[in-house]
C-alpha positions as CSV (number, residue, x, y, z in Angstrom):
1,X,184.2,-81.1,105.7
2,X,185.4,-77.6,105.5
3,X,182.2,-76.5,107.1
4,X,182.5,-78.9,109.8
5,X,186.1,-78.1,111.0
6,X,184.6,-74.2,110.7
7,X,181.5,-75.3,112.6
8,X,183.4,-77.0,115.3
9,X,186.3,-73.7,115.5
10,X,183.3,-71.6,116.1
11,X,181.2,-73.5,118.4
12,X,184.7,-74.0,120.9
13,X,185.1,-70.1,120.4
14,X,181.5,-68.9,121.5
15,X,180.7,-71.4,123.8
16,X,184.4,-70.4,126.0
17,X,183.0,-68.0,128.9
18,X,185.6,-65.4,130.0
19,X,186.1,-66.8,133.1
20,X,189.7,-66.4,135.1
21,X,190.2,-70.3,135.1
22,X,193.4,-71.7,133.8
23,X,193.5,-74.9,131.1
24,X,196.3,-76.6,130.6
25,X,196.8,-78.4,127.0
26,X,198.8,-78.6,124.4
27,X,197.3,-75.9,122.4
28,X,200.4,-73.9,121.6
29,X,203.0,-76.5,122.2
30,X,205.5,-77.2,119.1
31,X,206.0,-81.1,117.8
32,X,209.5,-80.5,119.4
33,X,208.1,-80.4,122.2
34,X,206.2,-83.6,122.1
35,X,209.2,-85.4,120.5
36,X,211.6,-84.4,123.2
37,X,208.9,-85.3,126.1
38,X,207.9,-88.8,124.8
39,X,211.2,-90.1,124.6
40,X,212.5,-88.6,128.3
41,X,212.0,-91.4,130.7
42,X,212.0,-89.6,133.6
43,X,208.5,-87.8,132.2
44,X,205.1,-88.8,132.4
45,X,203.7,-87.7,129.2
46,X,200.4,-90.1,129.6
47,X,199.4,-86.8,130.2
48,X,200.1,-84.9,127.2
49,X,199.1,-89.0,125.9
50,X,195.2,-88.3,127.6
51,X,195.0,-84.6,126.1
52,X,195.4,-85.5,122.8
53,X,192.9,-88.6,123.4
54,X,190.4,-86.0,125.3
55,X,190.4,-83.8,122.1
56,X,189.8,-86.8,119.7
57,X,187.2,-87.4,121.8
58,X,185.4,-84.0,121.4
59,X,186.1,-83.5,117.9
60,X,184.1,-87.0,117.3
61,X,181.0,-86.1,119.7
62,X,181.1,-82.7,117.6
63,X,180.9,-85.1,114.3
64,X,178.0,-87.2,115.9
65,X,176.4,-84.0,116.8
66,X,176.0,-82.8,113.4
67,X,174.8,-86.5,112.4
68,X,178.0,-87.6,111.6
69,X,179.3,-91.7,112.0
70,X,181.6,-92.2,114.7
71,X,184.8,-91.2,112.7
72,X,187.3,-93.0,114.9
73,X,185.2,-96.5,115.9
74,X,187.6,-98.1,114.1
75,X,190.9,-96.8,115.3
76,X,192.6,-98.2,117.8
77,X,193.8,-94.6,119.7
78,X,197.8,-95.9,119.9
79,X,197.6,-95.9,115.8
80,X,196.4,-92.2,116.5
81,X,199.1,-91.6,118.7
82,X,201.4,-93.0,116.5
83,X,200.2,-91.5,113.5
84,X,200.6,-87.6,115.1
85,X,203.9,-88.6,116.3
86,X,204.8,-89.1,112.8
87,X,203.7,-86.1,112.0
88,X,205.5,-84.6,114.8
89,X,208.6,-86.1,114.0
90,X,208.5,-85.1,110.4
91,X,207.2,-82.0,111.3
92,X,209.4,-80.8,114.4
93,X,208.6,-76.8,113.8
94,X,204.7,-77.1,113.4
95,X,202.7,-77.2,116.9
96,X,200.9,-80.9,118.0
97,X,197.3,-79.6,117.6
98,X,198.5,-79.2,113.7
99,X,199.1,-82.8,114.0
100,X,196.1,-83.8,115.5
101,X,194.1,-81.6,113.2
102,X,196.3,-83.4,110.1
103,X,195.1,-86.8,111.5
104,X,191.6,-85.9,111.9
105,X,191.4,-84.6,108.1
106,X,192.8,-88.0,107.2
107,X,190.5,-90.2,108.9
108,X,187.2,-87.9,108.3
109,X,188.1,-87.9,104.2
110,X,187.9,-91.6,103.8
């Protein structure tokens, strides 16, 4: 698994051109962050909501690349959600993509 998540870090790295182009994530962004937005109703955070679900998404195609099963087939993605807002909410200090990288782990070492 170790190899994978290594695999996966390096591939993202080397395949990035330097290009001047701009991307806007979450990369960066602390759980407090995430906890603060979610529960202001005056935000739209399907946003952040569609990031996070845009990641997933490319970590599994990563999996499936490397002959991997479909890791998340049988996750609904608002238990995902839910699951790195726990983290986030438990974990105020550490930044989302910790949490998302927390969930993946536990889904991919069943």
């Amino acid at each position: 698994m170790k190899r994978i998540v290594t695999a996966l870090t390096l591939s993202i790295a080397l395949a990035t051109p330097a290009t001047a182009y701009q991307f806007r994530g979450i990369t960066g962004m602390e759980c407090d962050f995430l906890n603060a937005y979610h529960t202001d109703e005056t935000k739209d955070w399907s946003a952040v909501k569609q990031w996070i679900y845009g990641y997933l998404s490319g970590i599994n195609t990563t999996f499936e690349s490397f002959g991997h099963e479909d890791a998340f087939s049988q996750i609904h993605f608002d238990a995902a959600y839910r699951n790195i807002r726990r983290y986030c909410e438990a974990n105020p200090d550490k930044q989302i993509i910790e949490g998302v990288h927390e969930f993946v782990r536990e889904v991919t070492s069943k």
